[in-house]
Biotite code that builds the C-alpha atoms (Angstrom):
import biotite.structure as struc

atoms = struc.array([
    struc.Atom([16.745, 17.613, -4.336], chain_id="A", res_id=1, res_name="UNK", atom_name="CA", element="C"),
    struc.Atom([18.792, 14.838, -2.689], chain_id="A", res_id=2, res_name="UNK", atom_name="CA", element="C"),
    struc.Atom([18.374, 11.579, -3.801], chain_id="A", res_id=3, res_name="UNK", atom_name="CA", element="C"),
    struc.Atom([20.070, 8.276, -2.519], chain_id="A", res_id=4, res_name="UNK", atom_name="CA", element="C"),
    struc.Atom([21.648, 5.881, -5.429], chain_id="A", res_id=5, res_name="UNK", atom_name="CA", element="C"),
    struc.Atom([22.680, 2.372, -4.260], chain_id="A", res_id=6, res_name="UNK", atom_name="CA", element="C"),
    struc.Atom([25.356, 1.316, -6.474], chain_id="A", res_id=7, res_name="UNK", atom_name="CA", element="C"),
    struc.Atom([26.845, -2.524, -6.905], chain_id="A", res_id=8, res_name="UNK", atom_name="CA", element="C"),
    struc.Atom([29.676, -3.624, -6.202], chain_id="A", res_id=9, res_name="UNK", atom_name="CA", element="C"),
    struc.Atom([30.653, -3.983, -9.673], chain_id="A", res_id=10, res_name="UNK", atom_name="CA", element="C"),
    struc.Atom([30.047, -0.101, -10.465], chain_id="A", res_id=11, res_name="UNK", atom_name="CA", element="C"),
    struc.Atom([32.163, 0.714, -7.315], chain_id="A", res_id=12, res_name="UNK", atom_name="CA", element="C"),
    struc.Atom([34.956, 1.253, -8.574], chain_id="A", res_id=13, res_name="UNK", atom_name="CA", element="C"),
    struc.Atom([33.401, 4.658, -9.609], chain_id="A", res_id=14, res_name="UNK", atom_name="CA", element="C"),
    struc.Atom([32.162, 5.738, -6.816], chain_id="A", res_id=15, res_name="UNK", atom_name="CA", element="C"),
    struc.Atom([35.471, 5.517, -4.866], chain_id="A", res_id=16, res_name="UNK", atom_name="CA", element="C"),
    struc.Atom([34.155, 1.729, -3.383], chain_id="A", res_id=17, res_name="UNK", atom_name="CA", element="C"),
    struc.Atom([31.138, 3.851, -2.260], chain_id="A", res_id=18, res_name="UNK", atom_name="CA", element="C"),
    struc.Atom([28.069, 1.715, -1.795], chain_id="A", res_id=19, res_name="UNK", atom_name="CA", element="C"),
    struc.Atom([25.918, 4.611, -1.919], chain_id="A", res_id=20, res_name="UNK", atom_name="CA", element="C"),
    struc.Atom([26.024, 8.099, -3.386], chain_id="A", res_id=21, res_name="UNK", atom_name="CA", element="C"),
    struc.Atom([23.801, 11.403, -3.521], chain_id="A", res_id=22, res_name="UNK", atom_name="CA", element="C"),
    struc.Atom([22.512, 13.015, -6.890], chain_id="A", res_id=23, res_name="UNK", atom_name="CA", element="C"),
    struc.Atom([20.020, 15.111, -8.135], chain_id="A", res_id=24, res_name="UNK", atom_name="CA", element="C"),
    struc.Atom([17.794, 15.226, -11.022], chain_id="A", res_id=25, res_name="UNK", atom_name="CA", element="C"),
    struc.Atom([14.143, 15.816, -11.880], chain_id="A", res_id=26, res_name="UNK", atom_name="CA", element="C"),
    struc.Atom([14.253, 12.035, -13.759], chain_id="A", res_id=27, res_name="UNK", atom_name="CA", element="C"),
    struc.Atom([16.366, 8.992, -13.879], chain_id="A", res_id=28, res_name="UNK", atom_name="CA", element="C"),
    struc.Atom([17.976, 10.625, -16.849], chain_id="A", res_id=29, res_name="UNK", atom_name="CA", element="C"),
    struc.Atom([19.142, 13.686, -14.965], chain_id="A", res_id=30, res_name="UNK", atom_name="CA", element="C"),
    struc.Atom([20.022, 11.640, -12.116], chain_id="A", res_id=31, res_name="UNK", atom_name="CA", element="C"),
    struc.Atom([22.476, 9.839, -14.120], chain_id="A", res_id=32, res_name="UNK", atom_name="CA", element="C"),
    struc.Atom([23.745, 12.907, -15.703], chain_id="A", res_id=33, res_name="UNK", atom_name="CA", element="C"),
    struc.Atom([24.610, 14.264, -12.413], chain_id="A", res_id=34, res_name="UNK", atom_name="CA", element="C"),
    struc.Atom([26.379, 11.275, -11.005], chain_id="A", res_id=35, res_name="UNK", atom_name="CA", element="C"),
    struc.Atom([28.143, 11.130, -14.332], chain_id="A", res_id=36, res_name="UNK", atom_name="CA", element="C"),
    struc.Atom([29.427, 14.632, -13.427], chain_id="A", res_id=37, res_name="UNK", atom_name="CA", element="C"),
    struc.Atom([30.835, 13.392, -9.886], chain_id="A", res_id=38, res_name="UNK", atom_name="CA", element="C"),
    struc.Atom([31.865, 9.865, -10.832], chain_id="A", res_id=39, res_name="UNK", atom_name="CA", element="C"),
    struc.Atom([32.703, 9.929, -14.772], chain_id="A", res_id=40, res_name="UNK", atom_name="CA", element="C"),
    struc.Atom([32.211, 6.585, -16.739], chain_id="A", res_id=41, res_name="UNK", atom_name="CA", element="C"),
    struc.Atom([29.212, 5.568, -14.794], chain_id="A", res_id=42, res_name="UNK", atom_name="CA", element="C"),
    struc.Atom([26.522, 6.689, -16.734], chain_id="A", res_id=43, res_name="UNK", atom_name="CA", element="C"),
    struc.Atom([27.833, 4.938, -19.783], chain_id="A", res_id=44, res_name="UNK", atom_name="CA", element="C"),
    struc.Atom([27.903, 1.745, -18.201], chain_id="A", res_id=45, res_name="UNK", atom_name="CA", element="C"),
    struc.Atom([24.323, 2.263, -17.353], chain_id="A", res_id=46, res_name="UNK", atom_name="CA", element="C"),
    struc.Atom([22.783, 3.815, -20.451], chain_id="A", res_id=47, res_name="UNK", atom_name="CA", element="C"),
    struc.Atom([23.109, 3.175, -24.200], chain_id="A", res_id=48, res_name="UNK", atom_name="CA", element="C"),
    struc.Atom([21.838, 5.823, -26.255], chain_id="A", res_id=49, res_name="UNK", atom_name="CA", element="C"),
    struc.Atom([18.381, 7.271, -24.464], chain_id="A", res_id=50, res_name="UNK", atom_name="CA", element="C"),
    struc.Atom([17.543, 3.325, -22.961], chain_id="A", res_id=51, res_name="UNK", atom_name="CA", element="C"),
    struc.Atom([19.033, 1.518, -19.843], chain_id="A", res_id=52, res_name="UNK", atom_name="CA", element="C"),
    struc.Atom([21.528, -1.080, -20.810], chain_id="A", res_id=53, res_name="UNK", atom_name="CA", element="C"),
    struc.Atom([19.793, -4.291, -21.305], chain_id="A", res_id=54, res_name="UNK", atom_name="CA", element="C"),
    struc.Atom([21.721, -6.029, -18.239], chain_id="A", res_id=55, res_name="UNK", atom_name="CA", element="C"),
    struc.Atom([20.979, -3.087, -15.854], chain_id="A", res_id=56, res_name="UNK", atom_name="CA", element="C"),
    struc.Atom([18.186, -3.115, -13.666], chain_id="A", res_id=57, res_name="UNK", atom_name="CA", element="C"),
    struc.Atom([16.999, 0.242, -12.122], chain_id="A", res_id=58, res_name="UNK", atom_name="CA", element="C"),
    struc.Atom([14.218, 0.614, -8.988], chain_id="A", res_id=59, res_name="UNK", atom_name="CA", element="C"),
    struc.Atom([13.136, 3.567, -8.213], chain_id="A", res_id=60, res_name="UNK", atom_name="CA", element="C"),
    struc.Atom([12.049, 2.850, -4.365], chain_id="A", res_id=61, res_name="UNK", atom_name="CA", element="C"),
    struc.Atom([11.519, -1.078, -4.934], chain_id="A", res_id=62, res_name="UNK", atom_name="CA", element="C"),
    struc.Atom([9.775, -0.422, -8.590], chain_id="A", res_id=63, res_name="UNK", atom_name="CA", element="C"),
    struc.Atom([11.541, -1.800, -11.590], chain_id="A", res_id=64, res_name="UNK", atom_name="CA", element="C"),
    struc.Atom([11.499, 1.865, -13.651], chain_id="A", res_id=65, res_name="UNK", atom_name="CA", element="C"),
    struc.Atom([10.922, -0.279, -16.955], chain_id="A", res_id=66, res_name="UNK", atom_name="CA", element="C"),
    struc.Atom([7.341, -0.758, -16.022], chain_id="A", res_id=67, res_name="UNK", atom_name="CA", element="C"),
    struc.Atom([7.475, 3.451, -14.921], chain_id="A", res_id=68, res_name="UNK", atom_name="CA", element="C"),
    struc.Atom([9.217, 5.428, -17.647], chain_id="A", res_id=69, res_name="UNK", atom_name="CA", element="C"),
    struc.Atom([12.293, 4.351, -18.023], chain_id="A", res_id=70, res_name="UNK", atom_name="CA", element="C"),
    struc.Atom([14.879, 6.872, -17.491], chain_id="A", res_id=71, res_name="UNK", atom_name="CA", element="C"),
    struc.Atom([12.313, 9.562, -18.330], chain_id="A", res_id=72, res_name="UNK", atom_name="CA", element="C"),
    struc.Atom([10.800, 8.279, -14.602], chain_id="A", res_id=73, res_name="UNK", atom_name="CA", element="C"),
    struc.Atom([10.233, 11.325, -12.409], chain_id="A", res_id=74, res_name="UNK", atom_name="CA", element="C"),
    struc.Atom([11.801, 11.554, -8.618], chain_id="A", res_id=75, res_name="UNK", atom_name="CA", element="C"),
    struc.Atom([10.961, 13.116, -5.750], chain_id="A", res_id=76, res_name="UNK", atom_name="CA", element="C"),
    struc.Atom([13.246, 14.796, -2.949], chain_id="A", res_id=77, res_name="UNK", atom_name="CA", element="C"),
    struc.Atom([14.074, 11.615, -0.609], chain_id="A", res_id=78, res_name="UNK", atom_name="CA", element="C"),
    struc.Atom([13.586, 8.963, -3.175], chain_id="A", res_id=79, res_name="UNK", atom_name="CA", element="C"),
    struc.Atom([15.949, 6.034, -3.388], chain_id="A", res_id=80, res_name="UNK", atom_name="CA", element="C"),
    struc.Atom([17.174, 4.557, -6.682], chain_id="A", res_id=81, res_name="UNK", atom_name="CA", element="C"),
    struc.Atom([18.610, 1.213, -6.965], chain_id="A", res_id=82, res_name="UNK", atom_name="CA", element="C"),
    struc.Atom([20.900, -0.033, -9.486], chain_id="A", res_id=83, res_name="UNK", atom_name="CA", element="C"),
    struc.Atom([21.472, -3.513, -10.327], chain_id="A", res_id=84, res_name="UNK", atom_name="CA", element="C"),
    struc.Atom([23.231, -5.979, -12.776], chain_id="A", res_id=85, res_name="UNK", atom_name="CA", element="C"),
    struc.Atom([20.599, -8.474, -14.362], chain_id="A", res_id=86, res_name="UNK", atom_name="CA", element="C"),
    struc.Atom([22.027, -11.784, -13.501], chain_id="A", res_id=87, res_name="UNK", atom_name="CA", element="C"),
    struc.Atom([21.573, -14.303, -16.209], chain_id="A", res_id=88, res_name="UNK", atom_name="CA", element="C"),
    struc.Atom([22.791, -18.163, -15.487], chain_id="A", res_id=89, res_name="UNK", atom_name="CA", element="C"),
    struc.Atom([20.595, -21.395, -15.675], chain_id="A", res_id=90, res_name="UNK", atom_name="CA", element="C"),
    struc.Atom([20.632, -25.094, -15.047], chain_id="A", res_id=91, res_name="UNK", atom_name="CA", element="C"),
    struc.Atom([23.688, -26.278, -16.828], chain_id="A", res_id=92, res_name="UNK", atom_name="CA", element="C"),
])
């Protein structure tokens, strides 16, 4: 099962200054696992414990997976994941 993983530039130092990499996994959980095995450190910059850090945000084809099930959100063969930082700022 083949599925595409968009990573940000501030996670790219992982992925060799790839922008996008292949994994596998039944769920967001395994997917992670997986990359982990190919590109060690990322996972632990994207989960903490069994939860997604609070300043990551994860779609899985446009949908924020918080409003799915988490990282225990199912894929599909040919589904695309998107990860990115939560950016925080305000009027100052």
């Amino acid at each position: 099962m083949a599925i595409e993983v968009r990573i940000p530039t501030i996670l790219r130092s992982y992925t060799d200054g790839e922008k996008a990499v292949q994994g596998s996994g039944e769920t967001i959980a395994e997917l992670f696992t997986d990359l982990d095995a190919r590109h060690p450190g990322i996972r632990d910059r994207l989960v903490e414990g069994e939860e997604l850090r609070r300043f990551v945000n994860v779609y899985l084809n446009d949908e924020d997976v918080r409003f799915l099930d988490g990282i225990a959100t199912k894929l599909a063969d040919g589904d695309s994941v998107t990860v990115l930082p939560a950016v925080a700022g305000g009027m100052g």
